[in-house]
C-alpha positions in Angstrom: 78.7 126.7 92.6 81.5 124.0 91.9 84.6 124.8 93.7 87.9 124.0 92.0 90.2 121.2 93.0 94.0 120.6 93.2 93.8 118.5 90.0 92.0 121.5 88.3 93.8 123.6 89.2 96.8 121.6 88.2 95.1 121.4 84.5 94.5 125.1 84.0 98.0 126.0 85.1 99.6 123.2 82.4 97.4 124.1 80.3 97.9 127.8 80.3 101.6 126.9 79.8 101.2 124.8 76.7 101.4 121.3 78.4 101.0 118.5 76.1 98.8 115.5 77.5 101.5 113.2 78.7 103.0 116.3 80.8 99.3 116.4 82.1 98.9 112.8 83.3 102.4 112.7 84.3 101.9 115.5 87.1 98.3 115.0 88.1 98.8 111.6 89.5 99.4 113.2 92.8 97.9 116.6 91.6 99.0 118.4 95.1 102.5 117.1 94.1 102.3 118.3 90.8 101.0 122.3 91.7 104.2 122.3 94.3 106.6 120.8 91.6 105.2 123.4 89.1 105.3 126.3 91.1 109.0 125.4 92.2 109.9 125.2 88.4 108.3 128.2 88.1 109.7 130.1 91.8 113.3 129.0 90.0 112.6 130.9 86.5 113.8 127.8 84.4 113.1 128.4 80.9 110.8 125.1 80.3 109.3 124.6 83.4 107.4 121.8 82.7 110.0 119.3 81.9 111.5 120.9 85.1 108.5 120.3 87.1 108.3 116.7 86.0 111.9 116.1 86.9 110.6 117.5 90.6 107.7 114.9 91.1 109.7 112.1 89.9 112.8 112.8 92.1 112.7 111.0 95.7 115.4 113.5 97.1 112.7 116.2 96.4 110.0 117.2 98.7 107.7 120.1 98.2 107.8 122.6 101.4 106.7 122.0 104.4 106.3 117.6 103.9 108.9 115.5 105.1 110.4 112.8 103.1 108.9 109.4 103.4 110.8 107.2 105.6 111.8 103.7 104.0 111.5 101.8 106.5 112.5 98.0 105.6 115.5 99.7 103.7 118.2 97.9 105.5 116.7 94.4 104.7 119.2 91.9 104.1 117.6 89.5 101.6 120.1 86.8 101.7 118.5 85.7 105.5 118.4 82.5 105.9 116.0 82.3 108.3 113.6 84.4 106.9 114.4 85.5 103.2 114.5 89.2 103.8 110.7 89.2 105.5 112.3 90.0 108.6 109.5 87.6 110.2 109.3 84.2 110.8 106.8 81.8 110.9 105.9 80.1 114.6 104.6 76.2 115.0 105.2 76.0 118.3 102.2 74.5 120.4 103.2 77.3 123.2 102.3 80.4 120.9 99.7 82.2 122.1 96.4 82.3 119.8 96.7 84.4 116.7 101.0 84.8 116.6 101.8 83.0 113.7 104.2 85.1 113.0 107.7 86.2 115.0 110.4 89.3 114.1 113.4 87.2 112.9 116.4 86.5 115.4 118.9 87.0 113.1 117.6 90.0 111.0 116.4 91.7 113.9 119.2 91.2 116.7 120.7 94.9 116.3 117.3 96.3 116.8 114.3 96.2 119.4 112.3 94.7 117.7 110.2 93.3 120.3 107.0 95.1 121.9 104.5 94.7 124.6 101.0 93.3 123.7 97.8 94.8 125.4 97.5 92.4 127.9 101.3 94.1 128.9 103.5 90.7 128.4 106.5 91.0 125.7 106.4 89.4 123.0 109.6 88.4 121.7 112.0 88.0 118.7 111.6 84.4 117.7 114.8 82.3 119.1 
């Protein structure tokens, strides 16, 4: 017996409400996304809930209940960095670098935040100077 999946599901439901194919597509690309923006549209009574529904899934500032909001978290990236163009990380030639640390948080970007951590072997490793 085949069971039923969210994205099923998702199709009967648009489809039992007249959706056209573009509706279709347009919610099932993250089809547990899609039932949760539907059934909001449909929890608020809104006289075309699909439209409603797709205006859900596309918004950022809306999260079905019970996720949290994905956290951006290079948001605050200034791109103008000299040092490092935005990346936030810089690359290391020094001969002292330990094996396989190409790579350093940016001084400049990073000197309002930790961004330093302690590697396995429990030294530091730092924010490139």
């Amino acid at each position: 017996m085949k069971t039923s999946t969210p994205a099923d599901d998702l199709r009967t439901a648009l489809g039992q409400l007249g959706a056209r194919e573009f509706e279709i597509v347009a919610l099932s690309m993250d089809p547990h996304r899609g039932l949760a923006a539907l059934a909001a549209a449909q929890g608020k009574n809104v006289e075309r809930p699909i439209p409603y529904a797709i205006k859900l899934f596309d918004s950022d500032d809306w999260q079905p209940r019970g996720e949290k909001k994905t956290q951006l978290v290079n948001a605050a990236v200034d791109v103008r960095c000299d040092s490092c163009g935005g990346d936030r990380f810089v690359f290391v030639t020094n001969a002292n670098v330990p094996y396989g640390e190409s790579v350093k948080p940016c001084a400049d970007c990073n000197s309002s935040v930790n961004a330093g951590f302690w590697r396995i072997d429990g030294s530091r490793f730092e924010v490139a100077k």
